[in-house]
N, C-alpha and C positions, 0 to 999 in steps of 0.2 A: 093807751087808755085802759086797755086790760093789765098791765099792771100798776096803777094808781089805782083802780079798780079794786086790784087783788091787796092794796095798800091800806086802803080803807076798810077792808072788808076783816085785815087782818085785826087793824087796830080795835074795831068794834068790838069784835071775837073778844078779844084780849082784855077791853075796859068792862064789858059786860059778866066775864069772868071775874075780873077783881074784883068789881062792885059786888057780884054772887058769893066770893067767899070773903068780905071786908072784915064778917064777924069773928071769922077763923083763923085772921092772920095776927101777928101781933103786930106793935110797933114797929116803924122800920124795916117794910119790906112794899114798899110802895109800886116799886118798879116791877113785881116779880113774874108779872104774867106779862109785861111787855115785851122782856127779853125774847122769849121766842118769837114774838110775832115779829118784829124786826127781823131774825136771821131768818125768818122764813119769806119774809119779801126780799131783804137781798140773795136772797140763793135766786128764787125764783123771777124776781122782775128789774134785780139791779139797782142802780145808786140812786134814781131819783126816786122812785118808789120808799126805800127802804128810808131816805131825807126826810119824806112827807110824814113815813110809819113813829120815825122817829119822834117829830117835833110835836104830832097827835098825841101820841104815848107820855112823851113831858110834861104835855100842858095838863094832859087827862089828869095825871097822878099830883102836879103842884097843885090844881087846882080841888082835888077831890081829898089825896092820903098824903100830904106833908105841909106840915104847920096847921096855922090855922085856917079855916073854909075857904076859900077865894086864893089870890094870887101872895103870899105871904111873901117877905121883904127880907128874912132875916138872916144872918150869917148861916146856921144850920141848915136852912132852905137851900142857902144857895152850893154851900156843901155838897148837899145830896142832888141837887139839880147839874153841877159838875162830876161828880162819880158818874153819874147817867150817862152825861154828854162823853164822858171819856169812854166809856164801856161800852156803849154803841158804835161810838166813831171809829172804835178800835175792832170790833165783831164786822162793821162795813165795811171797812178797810180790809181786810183777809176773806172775805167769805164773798166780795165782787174781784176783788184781785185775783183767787184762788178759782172763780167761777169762771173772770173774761180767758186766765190764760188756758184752764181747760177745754175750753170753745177754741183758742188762736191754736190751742195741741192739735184740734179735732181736725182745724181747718186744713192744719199742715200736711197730717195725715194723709184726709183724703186728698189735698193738689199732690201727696209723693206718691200715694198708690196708683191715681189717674195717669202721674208722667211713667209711672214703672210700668205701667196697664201701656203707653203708645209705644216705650219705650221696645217693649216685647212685641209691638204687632209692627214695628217697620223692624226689629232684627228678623223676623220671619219672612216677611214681604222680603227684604233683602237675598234672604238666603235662598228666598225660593227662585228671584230670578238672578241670583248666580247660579243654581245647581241649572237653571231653561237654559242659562249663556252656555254655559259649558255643554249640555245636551245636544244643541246647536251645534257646537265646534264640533262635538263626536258623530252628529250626522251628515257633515261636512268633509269629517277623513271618510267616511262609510263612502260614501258619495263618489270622492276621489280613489278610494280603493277598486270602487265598480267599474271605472269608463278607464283604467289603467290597464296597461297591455303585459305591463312587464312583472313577472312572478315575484321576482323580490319583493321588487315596491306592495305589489298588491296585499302581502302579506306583513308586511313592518306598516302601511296604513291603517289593516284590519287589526293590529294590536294597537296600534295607537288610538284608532276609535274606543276599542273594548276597552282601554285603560281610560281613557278621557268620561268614556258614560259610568264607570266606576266612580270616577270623583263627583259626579254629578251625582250618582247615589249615596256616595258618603256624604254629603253636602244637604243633600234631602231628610239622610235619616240623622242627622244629628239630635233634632227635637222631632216629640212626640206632637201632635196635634195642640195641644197644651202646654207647649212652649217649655216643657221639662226636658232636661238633657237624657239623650235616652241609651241607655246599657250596652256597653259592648256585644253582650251573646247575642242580644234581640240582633244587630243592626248583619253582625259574624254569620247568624242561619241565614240569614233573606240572601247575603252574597255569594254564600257555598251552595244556597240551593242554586242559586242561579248558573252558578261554575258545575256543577252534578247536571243540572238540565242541559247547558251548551256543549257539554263532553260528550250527553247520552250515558250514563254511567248510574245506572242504578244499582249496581253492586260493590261501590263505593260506599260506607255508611262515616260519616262526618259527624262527632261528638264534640261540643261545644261547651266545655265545662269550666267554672273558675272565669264569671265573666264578667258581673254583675256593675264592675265598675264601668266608671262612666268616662269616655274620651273629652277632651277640650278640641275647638276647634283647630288647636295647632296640631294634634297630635292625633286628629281622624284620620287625615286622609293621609299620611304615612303610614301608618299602623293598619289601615284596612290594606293597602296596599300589598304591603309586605305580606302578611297573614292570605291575601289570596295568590300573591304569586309562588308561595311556595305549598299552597295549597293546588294550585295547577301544576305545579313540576312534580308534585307526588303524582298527580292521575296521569301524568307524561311519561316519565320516568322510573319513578317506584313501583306503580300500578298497572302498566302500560294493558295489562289483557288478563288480570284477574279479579277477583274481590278483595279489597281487603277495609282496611277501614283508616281516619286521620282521625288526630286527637288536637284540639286545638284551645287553649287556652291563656287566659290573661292577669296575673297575677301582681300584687306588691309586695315586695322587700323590703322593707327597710324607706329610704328616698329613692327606691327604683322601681319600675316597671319593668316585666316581663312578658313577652308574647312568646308563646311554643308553640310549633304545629310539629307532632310527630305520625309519622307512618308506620305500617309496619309490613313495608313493602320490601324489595330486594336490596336495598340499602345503597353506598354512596360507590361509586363506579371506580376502579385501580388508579389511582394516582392523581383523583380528584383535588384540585386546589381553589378554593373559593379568591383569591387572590388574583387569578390567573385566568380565570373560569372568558370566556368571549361571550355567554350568555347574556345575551342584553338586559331581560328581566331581573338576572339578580346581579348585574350591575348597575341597574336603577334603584335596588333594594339595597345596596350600598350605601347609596349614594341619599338615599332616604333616611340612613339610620345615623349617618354624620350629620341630618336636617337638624334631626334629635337630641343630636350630642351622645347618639349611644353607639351601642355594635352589633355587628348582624354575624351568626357563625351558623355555620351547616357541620354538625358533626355526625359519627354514625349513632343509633340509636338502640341497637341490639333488643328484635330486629329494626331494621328499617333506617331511620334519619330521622336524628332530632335539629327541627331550625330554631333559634331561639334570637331575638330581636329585646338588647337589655337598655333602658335610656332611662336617663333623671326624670322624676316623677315631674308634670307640667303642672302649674297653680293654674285654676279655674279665673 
């Protein structure tokens, strides 16, 4: 009703105006105040409206500004009563067409933002109770590590806990609150502080530079991995009972990524072979950096040891 409404109200506007300036127009311009009010009810109220605006605005002008007084019969008339019809039919045509698919745009719009909107709150929901499951399993070796009698075991449980609550924090910090992927350095300090606190190592200081890039799920929890366990063989190892400091960063080359963590501690032991090495941790980092498709080397670092972890860039 409000736009039939708004249809009538146009064409009055419209005929009220013509009549007001009839003395000002010349010959042959009958229609000229109709035209807008037409495209202004199909913008605004659509095809039937604009029907009604239309066939108002016709009669208005046959019967007032072309030919003579009344409903005139003649060729010329009917002329200019088909220019009308075409020129309307043609303005209603593109300007409800042009109207409805901007509505069908708007519509789509918002059902794609709405599915992108649940789309992001079950990959969170998701992710958040992979990282509980996996929490679980690592309070579970914990668990088994404690009621164990035997030294070995209890110690290769206690690492397999720490490494398993590790992926449950990579898995955690991969998005921000806000569903953004969130930056290596941020995710790189919260794990090394945690490695500095479990050591007791406050004279350790851990720089975090060149990080800003962002992981993909496939290539978090290798890469955090790797980056802490040779972050714990420097305070093991390189570090064992002084200060010194680790350098750790995440670079791109070219189609590659880059992890470094260097020390500047007493450096790599006579006859070191990473090849050969029975250390389980950086034969799991191995074993991570083939996950990759890249390579994992320990070289020296003058001072100290550079580890460097190089693999093909992953697509988001």
């Amino acid at each position: 009703m409000l736009g039939y409404g708004l249809a009538v109200g146009a064409w009055l506007a419209a005929f009220l105006l013509r009549a007001g300036l009839a003395d000002w127009f010349p010959p042959g311009f009958p229609y000229l105040t109709f035209f807008p009010a037409v495209v202004v009810v199909a913008y605004f109220a659509g095809l039937r409206p604009a029907i009604l605006t239309s066939v108002l605005s016709g009669l208005s002008a046959w019967w007032f500004w072309i030919g003579a007084p009344g409903f005139d019969w003649s060729v010329a008339t009917g002329v200019a009563l088909g220019f009308f019809a075409f020129v309307v039919a043609v303005d209603i045509f593109f300007i409800v067409g042009m109207t409805s698919a901007t509505r069908d745009l708007e519509e789509e719009v918002k059902r794609s933002t709405a599915l992108a909107h649940s789309r992001d709150l079950l990959y969170r929901e998701l992710q958040h109770r992979v990282s509980n499951n996996i929490q679980v399993v690592s309070a579970l070796l914990k668990l088994e590590a404690g009621i164990t009698s035997d030294t070995q075991a209890k110690r290769v449980l206690n690492e397999a806990a720490t490494r398993t609550a590790l992926i449950a924090k990579v898995q955690r910090g991969l998005s921000d609150a806000d569903g953004r992927a969130t930056p290596f350095d941020e995710v790189a300090r919260d794990l090394c502080a945690d490695a500095l606190a479990a050591a007791a190592r406050e004279d350790v200081v851990v720089d975090v530079r060149d990080g800003r890039l962002t992981l993909t799920a496939e290539e978090a929890t290798p890469v955090m991995l790797t980056m802490l366990e040779c972050v714990n063989n420097a305070l093991e190892h390189a570090l064992p009972s002084r200060a010194g400091r680790i350098e750790i960063g995440l670079s791109e080359v070219g189609q590659e990524r880059v992890l470094e963590v260097r020390d500047d501690g007493q450096g790599l032991s006579a006859g070191f072979d990473l090849n050969k090495t029975r250390s389980l941790g950086l034969n799991i980092v191995r074993g991570l950096a083939g996950q990759l498709g890249g390579q994992f080397l320990i070289e020296p670092g003058h001072p100290g040891v550079r580890a460097t972890l190089t693999y093909p860039r992953q697509e988001s």
